[in-house]
N, C-alpha and C positions, 0 to 999 in steps of 0.2 A: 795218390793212394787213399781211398776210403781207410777213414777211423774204423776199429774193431767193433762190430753191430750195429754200424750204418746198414740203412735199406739203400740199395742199390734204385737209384733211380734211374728206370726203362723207359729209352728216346726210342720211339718207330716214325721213320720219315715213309710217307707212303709215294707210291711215284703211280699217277696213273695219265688218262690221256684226256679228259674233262672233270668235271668238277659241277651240283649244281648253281645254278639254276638250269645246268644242259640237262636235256634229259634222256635218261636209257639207265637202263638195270644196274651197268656197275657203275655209274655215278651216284645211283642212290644208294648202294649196297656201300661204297666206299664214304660214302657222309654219314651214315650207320655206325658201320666200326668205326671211323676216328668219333663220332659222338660218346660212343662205348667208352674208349679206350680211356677219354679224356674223363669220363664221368668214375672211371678206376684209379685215375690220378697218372696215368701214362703220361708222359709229354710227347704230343702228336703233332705230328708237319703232314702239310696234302703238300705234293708239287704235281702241277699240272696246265696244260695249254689253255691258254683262254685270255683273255684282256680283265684286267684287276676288274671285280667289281667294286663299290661305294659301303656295299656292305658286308662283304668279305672279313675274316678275324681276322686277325694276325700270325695265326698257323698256318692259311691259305694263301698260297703264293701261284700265282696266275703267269704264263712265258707266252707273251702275244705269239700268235701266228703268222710266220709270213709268206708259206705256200701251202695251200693244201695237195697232195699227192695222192687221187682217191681217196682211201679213205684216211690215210697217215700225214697228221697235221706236222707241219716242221715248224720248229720255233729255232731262230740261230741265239736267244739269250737260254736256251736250257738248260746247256752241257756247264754256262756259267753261276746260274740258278741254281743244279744240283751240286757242286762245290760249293755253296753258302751253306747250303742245306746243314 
């Protein structure tokens, strides 16, 4: 239970399906607002398909892929990625 006139600190885990360096509109649009969010003092998680990068933060959490399905990538560590989340 928050103390009486505690600021309520606002968690947004975002879930999308790449992340960059990929590149297409809402990968950039999605590094945008967590850039935002986190520059407002939000605490920001990306969850998304891809292999870790080297320079990745530690908000960014990458679920390698192990079929692509047209265009819907599967990752079998997701479903377990998003419960850390």
């Amino acid at each position: 239970m928050r103390e009486p006139g505690a600021a309520a600190s606002l968690r947004v885990l975002h879930v999308g399906k790449f992340f960059p360096p990929a590149r297409g509109g809402i990968e950039v649009f999605l590094a945008d607002l967590a850039a935002a969010q986190r520059k407002q003092g939000t605490e920001v998680a990306v969850l998304v398909h891809g292999e870790p990068q080297a320079d990745d933060p530690a908000w960014v959490v990458r679920v390698p892929v192990q079929l692509q399905l047209v265009y819907a990538p599967l990752a079998l560590g997701f479903r377990a990625a998003l419960a850390r989340a």
